[in-house]
N, C-alpha and C positions, 0 to 999 in steps of 0.2 A: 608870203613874207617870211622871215626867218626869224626862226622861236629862238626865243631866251630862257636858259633854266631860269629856275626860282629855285634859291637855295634856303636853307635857314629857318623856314615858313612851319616851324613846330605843328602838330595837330594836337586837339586834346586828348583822343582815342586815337590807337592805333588796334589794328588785327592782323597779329602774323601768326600763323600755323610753321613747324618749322617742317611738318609734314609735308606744305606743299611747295619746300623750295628743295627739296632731296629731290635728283633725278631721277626717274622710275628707272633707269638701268644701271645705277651707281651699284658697284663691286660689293658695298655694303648691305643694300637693300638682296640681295640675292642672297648674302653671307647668313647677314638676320634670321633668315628662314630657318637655317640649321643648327642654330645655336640655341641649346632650351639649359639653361642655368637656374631651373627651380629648384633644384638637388644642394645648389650651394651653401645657403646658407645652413642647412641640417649636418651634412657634409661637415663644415666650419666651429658648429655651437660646441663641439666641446674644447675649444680651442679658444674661447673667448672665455674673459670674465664676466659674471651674471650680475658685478654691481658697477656704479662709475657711468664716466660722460659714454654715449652712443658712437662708435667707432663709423669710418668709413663703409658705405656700403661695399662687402668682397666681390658683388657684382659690378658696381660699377668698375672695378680695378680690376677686375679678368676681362672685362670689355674694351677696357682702354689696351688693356696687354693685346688683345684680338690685334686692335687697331694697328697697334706699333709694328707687329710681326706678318700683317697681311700687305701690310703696306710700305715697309723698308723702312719704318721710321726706329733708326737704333738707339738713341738716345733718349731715357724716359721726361728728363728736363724739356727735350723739343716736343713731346708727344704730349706731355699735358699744356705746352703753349698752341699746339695743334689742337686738340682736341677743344681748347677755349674760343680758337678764332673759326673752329672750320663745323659749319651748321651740318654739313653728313655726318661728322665724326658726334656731335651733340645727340644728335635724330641716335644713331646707333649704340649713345651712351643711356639713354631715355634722359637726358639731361635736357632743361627748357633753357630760354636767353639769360634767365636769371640764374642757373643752378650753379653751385660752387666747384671748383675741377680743383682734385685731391694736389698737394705738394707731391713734389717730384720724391720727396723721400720720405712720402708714405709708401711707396713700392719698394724700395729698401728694406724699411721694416718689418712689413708682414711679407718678402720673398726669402727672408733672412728666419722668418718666423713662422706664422702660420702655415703660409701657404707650402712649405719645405716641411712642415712636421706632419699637417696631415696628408701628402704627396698630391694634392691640389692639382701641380698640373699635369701630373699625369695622368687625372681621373679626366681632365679635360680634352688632353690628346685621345684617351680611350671613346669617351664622349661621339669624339670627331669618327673615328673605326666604327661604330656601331653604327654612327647615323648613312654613312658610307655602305655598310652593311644592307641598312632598313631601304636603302636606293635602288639597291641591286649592281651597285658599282664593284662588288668583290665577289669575284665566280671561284676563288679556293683550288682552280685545276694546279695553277703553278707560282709558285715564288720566286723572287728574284733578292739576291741580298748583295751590300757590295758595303765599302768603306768610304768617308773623305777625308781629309784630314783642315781642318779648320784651327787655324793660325789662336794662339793662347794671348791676354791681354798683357803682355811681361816685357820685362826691358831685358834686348839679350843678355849687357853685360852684367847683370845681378842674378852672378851665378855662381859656381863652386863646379871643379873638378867630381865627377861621379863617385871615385872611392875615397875622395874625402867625406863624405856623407854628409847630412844639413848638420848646417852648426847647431851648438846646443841653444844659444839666442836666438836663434829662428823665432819669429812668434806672429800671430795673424792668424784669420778665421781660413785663408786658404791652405795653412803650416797645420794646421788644425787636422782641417778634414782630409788632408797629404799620411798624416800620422794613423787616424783611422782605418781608411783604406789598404794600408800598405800589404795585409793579407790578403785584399783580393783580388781574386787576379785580373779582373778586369783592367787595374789600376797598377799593377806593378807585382803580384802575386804568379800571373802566369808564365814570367821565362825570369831564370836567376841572371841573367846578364845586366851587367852594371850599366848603367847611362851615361853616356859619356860627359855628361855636365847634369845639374840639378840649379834649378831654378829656385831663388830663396824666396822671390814675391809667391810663385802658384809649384810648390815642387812637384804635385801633380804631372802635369804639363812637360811631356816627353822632347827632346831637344831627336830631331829629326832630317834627315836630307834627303826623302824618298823622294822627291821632289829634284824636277831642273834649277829652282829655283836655288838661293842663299838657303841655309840650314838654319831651323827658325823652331823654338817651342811649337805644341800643336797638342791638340785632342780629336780621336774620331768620333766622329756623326756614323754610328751603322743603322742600316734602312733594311729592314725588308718590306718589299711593296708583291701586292696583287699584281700578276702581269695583264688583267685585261683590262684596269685603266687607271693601270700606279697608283693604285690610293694607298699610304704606306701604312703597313698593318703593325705596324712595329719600328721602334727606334732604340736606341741603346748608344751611349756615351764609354767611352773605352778611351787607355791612354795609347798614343800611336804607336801602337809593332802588334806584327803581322797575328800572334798568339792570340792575344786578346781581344782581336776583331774575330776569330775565328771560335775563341769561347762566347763574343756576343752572338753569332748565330747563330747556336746552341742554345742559348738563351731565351732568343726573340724566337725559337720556331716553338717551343716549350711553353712560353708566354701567350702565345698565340692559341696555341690548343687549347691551353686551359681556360683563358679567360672569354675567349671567340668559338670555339670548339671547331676551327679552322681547319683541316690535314691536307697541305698538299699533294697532291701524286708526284710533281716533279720542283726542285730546286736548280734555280741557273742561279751561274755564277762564275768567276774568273780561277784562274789557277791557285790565288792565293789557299782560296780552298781545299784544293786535291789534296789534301797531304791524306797516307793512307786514315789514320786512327778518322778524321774526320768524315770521308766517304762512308767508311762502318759505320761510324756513329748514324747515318742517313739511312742510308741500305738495310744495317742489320734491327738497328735500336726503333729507326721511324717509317721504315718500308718507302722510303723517296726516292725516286730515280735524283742520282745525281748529272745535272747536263752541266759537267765540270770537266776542262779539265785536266788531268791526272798530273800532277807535278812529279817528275820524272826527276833523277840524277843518276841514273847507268847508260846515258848516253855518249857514247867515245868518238870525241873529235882525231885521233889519232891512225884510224883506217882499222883500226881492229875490230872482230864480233862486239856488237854490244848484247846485252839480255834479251832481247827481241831476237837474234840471230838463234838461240837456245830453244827447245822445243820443252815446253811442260807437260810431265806423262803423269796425268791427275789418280790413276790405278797405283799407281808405282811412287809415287808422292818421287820424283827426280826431273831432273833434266838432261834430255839429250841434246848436244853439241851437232855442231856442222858435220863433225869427223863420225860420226856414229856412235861416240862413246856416251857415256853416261856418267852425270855427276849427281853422287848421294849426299847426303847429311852428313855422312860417316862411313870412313870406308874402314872401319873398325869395333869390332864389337867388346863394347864395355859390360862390365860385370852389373853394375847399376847406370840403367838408362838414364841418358839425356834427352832432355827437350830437344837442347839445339838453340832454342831461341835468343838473342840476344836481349840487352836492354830495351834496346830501341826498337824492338818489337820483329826484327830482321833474323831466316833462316839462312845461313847461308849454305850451297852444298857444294861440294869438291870433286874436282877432277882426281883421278889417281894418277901417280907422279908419270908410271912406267907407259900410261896412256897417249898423257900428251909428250912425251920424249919421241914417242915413235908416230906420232900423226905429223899428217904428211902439211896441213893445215896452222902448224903450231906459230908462224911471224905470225899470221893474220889474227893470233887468238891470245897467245899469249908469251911474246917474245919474250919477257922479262922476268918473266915468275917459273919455277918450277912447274906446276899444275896452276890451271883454271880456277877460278873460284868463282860462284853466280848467288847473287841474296835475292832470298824474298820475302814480302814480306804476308807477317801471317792476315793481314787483314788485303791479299792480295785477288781473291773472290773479289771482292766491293772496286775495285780498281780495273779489274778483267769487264766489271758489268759498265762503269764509266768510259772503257775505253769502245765498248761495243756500240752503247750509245753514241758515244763522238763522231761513229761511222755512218747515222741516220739521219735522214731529209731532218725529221723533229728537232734532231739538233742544231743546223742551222736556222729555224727557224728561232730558237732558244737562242741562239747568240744572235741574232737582229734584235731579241725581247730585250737584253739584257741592257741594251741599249736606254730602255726606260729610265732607271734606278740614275744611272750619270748625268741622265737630262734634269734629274729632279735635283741633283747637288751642283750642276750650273744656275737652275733656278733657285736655290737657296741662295748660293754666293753673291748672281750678278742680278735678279732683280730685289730678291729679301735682303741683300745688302748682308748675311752674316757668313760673309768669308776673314771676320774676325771676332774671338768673342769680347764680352764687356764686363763678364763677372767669370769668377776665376774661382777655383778650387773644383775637386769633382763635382759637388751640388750646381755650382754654377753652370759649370757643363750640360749637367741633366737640366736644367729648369732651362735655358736657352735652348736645347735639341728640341726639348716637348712640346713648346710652345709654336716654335719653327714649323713641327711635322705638325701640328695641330694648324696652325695657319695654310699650310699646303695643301691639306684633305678638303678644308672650308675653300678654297679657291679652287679647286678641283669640282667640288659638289655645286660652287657656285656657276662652274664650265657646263656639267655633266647635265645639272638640272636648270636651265634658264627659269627666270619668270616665265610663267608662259604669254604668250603675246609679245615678246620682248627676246632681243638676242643680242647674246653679251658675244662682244670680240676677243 
C-alpha cells in the first residue's frame, strides 16, 4: 500500500548526537585531526582584560576562520549563517543545536585587535608547517618560491596621480597602516620609483598591468613550498613589483631556518630571480644551488658578438675576443688604483681603440663604437654556477617541480575563492595570506594523511 508521511507528530524526548550525522569522510573530520588550539588561549591572555563580561571563545572564531578559508566561504556574514545551519560545520565548531554563533562583527574586532597584535595567525599558519613537519610531508632537499598577485578590495577610480602624493585628508585604518610601512621595502621601501597612480581607499595596493588583463590595484601572495609535497613552508605579503617579491624570498628562506631549522640544498624558481646580487645572496650568504634562471641583458639582437661570444681568462681577470685581442679593466695605469666597479655592482673591461681599428672582425663586434667594451658583473661566479646548473638533467627536473608553487595559487584563486582580497591595508593582506596558506597545509594533511579506513577524493 502506499505510506503516508506524518508530519507535525512532536515527540517529548528527542536524541540527537550531532556526532553521528557528520560524514566519517567529510574534509572536516580529517582537518580536525591536525588542528590542536590548546596554546590559544595562553597565547591571547595578555591581550584580554582580567575584569568585565566573558568575551567570545578565541577558539571558537579561529575555527570558524578554519571553516571559511578551507572551504571558499569569503564572506564572514555568510560563514556565521553557515556555520548556524550546517551540522559539520557545528561538529567542527564543538558547537551543540543549542550553542550561540558569534556576530559577524565580532571577527572585525578582535582581527582588527587581538588577533593582529598578538600575530595570532601567524602562529596558526606556523602551527600548520610544524604539524606538516611531525607527518613527514617536508623533506627540506629543495624549495621552490614564486609570486601571485591577488586583485586589492578598491575602486579603480579613487585614486590620485603617483607624484601627486596622498592627500593630506587621506584618512582610514588602511591610510594608516599605508603611512607606517612606507620605509619598508616590502611595501614601497624597496625601488624609488614612483607609482603611477596611488589608491586613496588601500594606498598600500600597487596599481599594476603585469597581467593580460585591464591594469587593476594588487598585492602579492609569496610562497615558498617544500618540493616533495607543496606544503608551503612560508608566505609573505609584498606590494606588487618585481623587488619586493625578491626581498620576500630573502625573507621566507631566513624565516624558515630559524624558526623550522629547515636548509635547503637547492632553490627553483623563475627568472624573476636571477638578477646577479640575488643568486650571491644563495650561493655565497646560504650555500643553495640556485635552479634559476639567470636574467641576462647582453644579449644582441642586432647580428653582433654578444658577451658569451667573449672568453673570460679568470688568471688574468680579462676577456678575450673572437679576434684574439684582449679587453682589460684599464688600459692605463693610474697613480691611485681603481676598483673599476660601478654602482650597480658592474666591471666593465675595454678593448683598445688601435686593436679593434685594425681587426679584421670589427661590423660583427663593434661597428659603431671606437673600441669594444664587455661588463661584468662582480657577483658573476654565482651566475657562471646558475648557468652550469641550467645545463643538467636536475635542472629540468626542477622546472617540472616548479610547476608546484603555480598549482597551489590556481588552488587558492579558483577553488579558496581569494583571487580578490576583502580587507585592505598591509595587515589585511597578511591576515588573509596566513590563513589562506594555513587552510592549504590542513587540506593537504587532510590529502596526505586520510582517516585510515577511509579515502578522501
Amino acid at each position: 500500500m502506499m505510506g503516508e508521511r506524518t508530519v507535525m507528530q512532536e515527540a517529548l524526548f528527542y536524541s540527537f548526537r550531532i556526532e553521528d550525522h557528520v560524514p566519517g569522510d567529510h574534509l572536516l573530520r580529517s582537518i580536525d585531526r591536525f588542528v590542536d588550539l590548546d596554546g590559544i588561549r595562553e597565547h591571547l591572555k595578555p591581550f584580554y582584560s582580567s575584569t568585565g563580561r566573558p568575551s567570545i571563545d578565541p577558539e571558537l572564531m579561529i575555527r570558524m576562520l578554519i571553516i571559511g578559508y578551507c572551504m571558499g566561504i569569503r564572506s564572514e556574514r555568510r560563514l556565521c549563517e553557515e556555520v548556524h545551519l550546517n551540522l559539520a560545520y557545528r561538529w567542527f565548531c564543538r558547537l551543540d543545536l543549542d550553542g550561540a554563533v558569534p556576530d559577524h562583527s565580532t571577527f572585525s574586532k578582535n582581527r582588527h585587535g587581538r588577533f593582529r597584535d598578538s600575530d595570532l595567525l601567524r602562529q596558526l599558519f606556523e602551527m600548520t608547517v610544524e604539524r606538516c613537519m611531525a607527518e613527514g610531508l617536508v623533506g627540506a632537499e629543495g624549495f621552490a618560491v614564486d609570486a601571485s598577485l591577488i586583485r586589492a578590495d578598491v575602486h579603480r577610480q579613487r585614486s590620485v596621480p603617483g607624484e601627486e602624493g596622498l592627500p593630506p585628508k587621506a584618512a582610514g585604518r588602511a591610510v594608516a597602516e599605508y603611512l607606517e610601512v612606507l620605509d619598508d621595502a616590502a611595501f614601497g621601501g624597496s625601488t624609488p620609483v614612483t607609482p603611477k597612480r596611488i589608491n586613496l581607499t588601500d594606498p598600500a595596493a600597487r596599481w599594476t598591468a603585469a597581467t593580460r588583463e585591464r591594469a587593476f590595484y594588487a598585492y602579492s601572495t609569496n610562497y615558498l613550498i617544500d618540493l616533495d609535497h607543496a606544503v608551503i613552508v612560508d608566505v609573505e605579503a609584498t606590494t606588487a613589483i618585481r623587488q619586493a617579491e625578491v626581498l620576500a624570498q630573502r625573507r621566507m628562506i631566513e624565516r624558515t631556518q630559524e624558526r623550522f631549522g629547515l636548509w635547503p640544498e637547492k632553490l627553483v624558481a623563475d627568472t624573476a630571480y636571477g638578477s646577479a646580487p640575488n643568486l650571491a645572496w644563495l650561493v655565497e650568504d646560504r650555500g643553495i644551488e640556485p635552479h634559476i634562471p639567470v636574467f641576462e641583458k647582453s644579449a644582441r639582437n642586432d647580428g653582433t658578438f654578444a658577451r658569451s661570444d667573449f672568453i673570460y681568462d679568470h688568471e688574468d681577470d680579462n676577456y678575450i675576443c673572437p679576434g684574439g685581442n684582449r679587453l682589460r679593466r684599464s688600459n692605463r695605469n693610474f697613480s691611485t688604483p681603481r676598483s673599476g666597479v660601478d654602482k650597480d655592482g658592474s666591471i666593465r673591461y675595454r678593448a683598445r681603440q688601435q686593436d679593434c681599428q685594425a681587426c679584421t672582425f670589427r661590423q660583427l663586434c663593434t661597428p659603431n663604437m671606437a673600441a669594444r667594451k664587455v661588463t661584468r658583473s662582480i657577483h658573476e661566479g654565482a651566475r657562471d654556477m646558475a648557468r652550469d646548473i641550467a645545463t643538467t638533467d636536475a635542472y629540468l627536473v626542477s622546472s617540472r617541480q616548479r610547476k608546484k608553487v603555480e598549482m597551489l595559487f590556481a588552488h587558492l584563486k579558483r577553488i579558496l575563492k581569494l583571487d580578490r582580497l576583502r580587507l585592505r591595508g598591509p595587515n589585511g593582506a597578511k591576515d588573509e595570506f596566513h590563513l589562506a596558506a594555513a587552510a592549504q597545509n590542513l587540506r593537504k594533511l587532510a590529502k596526505m594523511k586520510p582517516i585510515p579506513g577511509l579515502a578522501l577524493s
